[in-house]
C-alpha positions, 0 to 999 in steps of 0.5 A: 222228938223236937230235939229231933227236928231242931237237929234236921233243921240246923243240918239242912241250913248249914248244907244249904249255907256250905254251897254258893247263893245263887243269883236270878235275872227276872221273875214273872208271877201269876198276878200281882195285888197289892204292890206285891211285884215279883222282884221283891222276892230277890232285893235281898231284904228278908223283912217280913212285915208286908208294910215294909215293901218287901214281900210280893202278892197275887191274887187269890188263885192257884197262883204261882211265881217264878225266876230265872237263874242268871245260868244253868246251875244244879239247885240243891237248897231253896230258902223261903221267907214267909209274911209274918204280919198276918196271913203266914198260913196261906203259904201251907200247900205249895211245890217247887219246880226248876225245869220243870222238874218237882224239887226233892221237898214241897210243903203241906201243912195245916202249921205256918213257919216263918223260914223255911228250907227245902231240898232240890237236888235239880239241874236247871234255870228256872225256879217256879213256886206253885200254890195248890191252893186257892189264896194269895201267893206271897213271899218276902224273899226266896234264895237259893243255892247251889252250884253254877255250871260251866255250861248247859246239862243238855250239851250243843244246842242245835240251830232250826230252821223251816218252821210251820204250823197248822194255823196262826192266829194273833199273830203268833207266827211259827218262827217266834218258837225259834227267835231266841227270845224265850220272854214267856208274856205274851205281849213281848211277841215271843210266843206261837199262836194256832187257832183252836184246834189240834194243832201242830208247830215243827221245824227243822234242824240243819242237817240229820242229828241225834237228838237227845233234848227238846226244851219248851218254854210254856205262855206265862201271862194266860191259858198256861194250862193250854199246854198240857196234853201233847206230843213230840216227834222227830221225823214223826216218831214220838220220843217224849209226851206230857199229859197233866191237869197242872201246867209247866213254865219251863219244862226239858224232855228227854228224846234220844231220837235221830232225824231233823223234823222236830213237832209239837203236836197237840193232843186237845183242842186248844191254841197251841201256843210255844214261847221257845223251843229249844233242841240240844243234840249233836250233828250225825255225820252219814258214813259215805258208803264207797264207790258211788255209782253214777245214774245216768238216765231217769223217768217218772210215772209223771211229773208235777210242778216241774219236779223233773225226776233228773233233780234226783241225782243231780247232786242237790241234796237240800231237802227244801222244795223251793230250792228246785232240788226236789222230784214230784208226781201227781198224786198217783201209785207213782214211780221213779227209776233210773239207769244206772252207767253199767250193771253193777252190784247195788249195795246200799241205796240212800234216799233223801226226803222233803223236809219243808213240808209233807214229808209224811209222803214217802212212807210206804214205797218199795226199791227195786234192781232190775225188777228185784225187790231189795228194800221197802218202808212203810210207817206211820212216820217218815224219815229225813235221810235213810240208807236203805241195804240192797245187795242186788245186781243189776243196772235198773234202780226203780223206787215204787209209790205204794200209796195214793200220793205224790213221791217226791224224792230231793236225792237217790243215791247208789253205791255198789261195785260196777261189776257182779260181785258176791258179798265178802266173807263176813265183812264188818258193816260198821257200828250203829244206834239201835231205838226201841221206838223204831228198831233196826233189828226187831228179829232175835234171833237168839241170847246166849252165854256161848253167843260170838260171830260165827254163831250169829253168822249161821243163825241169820244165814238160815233165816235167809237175811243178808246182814247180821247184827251182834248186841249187849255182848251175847244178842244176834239179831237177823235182818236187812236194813240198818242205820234207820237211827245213825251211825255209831263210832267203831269204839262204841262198839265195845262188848266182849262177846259172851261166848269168845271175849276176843271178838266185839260184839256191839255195845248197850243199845248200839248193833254191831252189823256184818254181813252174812257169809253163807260159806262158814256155816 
């Protein structure tokens, strides 16, 4: 058995030595004592004797220490020296982070050992060593190894803009969270600061994205265990939450989400305090639909704060109030319409919300051609840009309030034929992202392992929906509105279809839509 272990020992270190010594740019720690300052960890002298000057100290606390990788890099060994002078069982009961992220071996014991090293197997930048226990934290030198990356594991890092908060307090203002300084202490003025409350942070992207990470950079000086019970959201739909009794330095979550209003929405009563957000993704670009059909007179239920219903087509899409781009009524079960040049075909309609603030507001109207309902929304979210199916004829687009409050539109825009017209024989729409969290087509309609288009076509013809989406290779899906999570590339569109390999029938989580020919069934 201890031939064993003395084996299990040897292979670890020579793995660990087989990969490159990475280096850290600066280091924080819960406290210091004794002289004990952080960057003794990484001066490179291994000496385990404290009077040497060698190794750090905290208080006698559940403390932790934590370093910055020059870099994004995968972390797959950490090597820890521990004091030998005295004291080496107080480092019994710790975990190793990066990111975030627990390390593949942390340690319990009732034994001490003098060097030691444990497997990580994570991508990141920041290692933290966490005490489960209530004593000093000390370590005469840590390294670790690994690989550098040629960039960042989260892909394009997407700039925001507009930020706000609930409240401010000390001065923690909201544009801190997106100043590009990521300095985790308090002082250095890097950090957000509401009062204590169930607060919120958010800001915006510069235009619709797909937004696949939020990284959070927790306050490390004090009350980092203020941040452990929250939310986030993108256009008020959640894509990732944290509950814990610990606390994170620097943490990455998963979203996968499309839309441009990025919040932090606190789940406690507490400040909510963000030293950095970071949001990673890639821009969607909308599909312009063919043929924009021109409005040319408008009105409204009533019009607020000089927010004339004519800032709906006047070719201003900026989502920002203060830019004059943007309708508003008085709070009231409100309207708007407008008139389109010549009766016409309306296919598709698009709509552009606020963003600067109180986008929550239209999120329960319904859209109407010449008193003909063509499309609705109601949730308890709200969208930054959605293109809502229509498929009805007429001359007159009216958008009905179905709540208490003001509608406040920053762009219609209608696209369709300027004559009547019927929908062409299944026509292919185009290729689009699905979401669980907010389905384009929650209908199914049907699985099978004979599923191609002709088959779906019918399906959803006698349901009655206008379009028809073909997923996973042998899924139909039935609906009317499509494109609430972004347009996908025609090659994402991949899988043969169960029942005729040389038709397409969508990808994994993306809809293949085409629209329904009554006449083939």
């Amino acid at each position: 058995m201890l031939l064993r272990i003395v084996a299990i020992f040897l292979l670890v270190n020579i793995a660990a030595s087989a990969n490159t010594q990475l280096k850290f740019a600066a280091c924080y720690q819960s406290s210091t004592a004794a002289g004990g300052v952080c960057e003794r960890a990484f001066d490179g002298r291994t000496n385990q004797n404290y009077g040497a000057g060698s190794c750090t100290h905290t208080n006698a606390e559940k403390g932790f220490w934590q370093a910055a990788i020059k870099g994004f890099a995968r972390v797959r060994f950490v090597r820890i020296y521990n004091r030998l002078d005295c004291c080496s069982d107080r480092l019994n009961s710790f975990s190793i982070f990066l990111d975030g992220q627990e390390c593949e071996q942390s340690y319990s014991s009732r034994k001490s050992f003098s060097v030691k090293t444990f497997r990580c197997n994570k991508v990141g930048q920041m290692l933290v060593i966490k005490n489960r226990i209530n004593t000093p934290l000390t370590v005469c030198e840590v390294q670790i190894f690994g690989n550098y990356l040629s960039g960042n594991p989260y892909g394009a890092r997407l700039p925001m803009l507009q930020c706000q908060q609930s409240s401010t307090a000390a001065g923690g203002v909201c544009s801190r969270a997106i100043d590009n300084n990521d300095h985790q202490l308090y002082g250095h003025k890097s950090c957000t600061h509401t009062k204590n409350e169930k607060g919120w942070w958010q800001a915006r992207t510069k235009s619709l994205s797909h937004i696949r990470t939020v990284r959070i950079f927790n306050r490390m000086d004090c009350c980092s265990e203020r941040l452990n019970n929250f939310v986030i959201m993108v256009d008020g739909h959640e894509c990732a939450s944290y509950k814990s009794n610990s606390f994170f330095s620097i943490r990455a979550f998963k979203c996968n989400r499309i839309g441009q209003v990025v919040t932090v929405k606190n789940r406690k009563t507490s400040p909510l305090t963000l030293c950095e957000v970071q949001v990673y993704g890639k821009e969607v670009k909308l599909r312009t639909p063919k043929n924009r059909l021109p409005l040319v007179s408008c009105s409204q239920s009533s019009t607020a704060v000089k927010g004339v219903c004519q800032r709906a087509f006047d070719g201003n899409t900026n989502p920002n109030w203060h830019l004059n781009s943007c309708t508003h009524t008085k709070s009231e079960l409100g309207w708007w319409q407008a008139t389109l040049k010549e009766r016409s075909l309306v296919r598709k309609i698009r709509i552009y919300n606020r963003l600067d603030c109180c986008s929550e507001r239209l999120n329960d109207f319904s859209i109407t051609v010449d008193g003909q309902e063509c499309a609705s929304f109601k949730s308890s979210g709200f969208f930054s840009v959605k293109t809502f199916q229509c498929n009805k004829v007429g001359q007159q687009i009216r958008i009905n309030n179905r709540k208490r409050s003001p509608l406040t539109l920053c762009e219609v825009q209608v696209f369709g034929e300027k004559k009547k017209s019927t929908i062409k024989a299944g026509h292919f729409v185009g290729c689009f992202f699905e979401s669980n969290h907010w389905p384009d087509f929650a209908s199914l309609a049907s699985t099978s392992n004979d599923m191609n288009r002709q088959k779906c076509n019918c399906l959803c013809s006698k349901r009655g929906t206008s379009v028809f989406a073909l997923r996973e290779g042998n899924q139909c899906r039935c609906g009317d509105n499509y494109g609430n999570n972004g347009e996908a590339e025609r090659s994402d569109c991949r899988l043969p279809c169960a029942g005729d390999s040389n038709q397409i029938c969508g990808g994994r989580m993306i809809n293949a839509v085409f629209e329904v020919d009554k006449n083939h069934c």
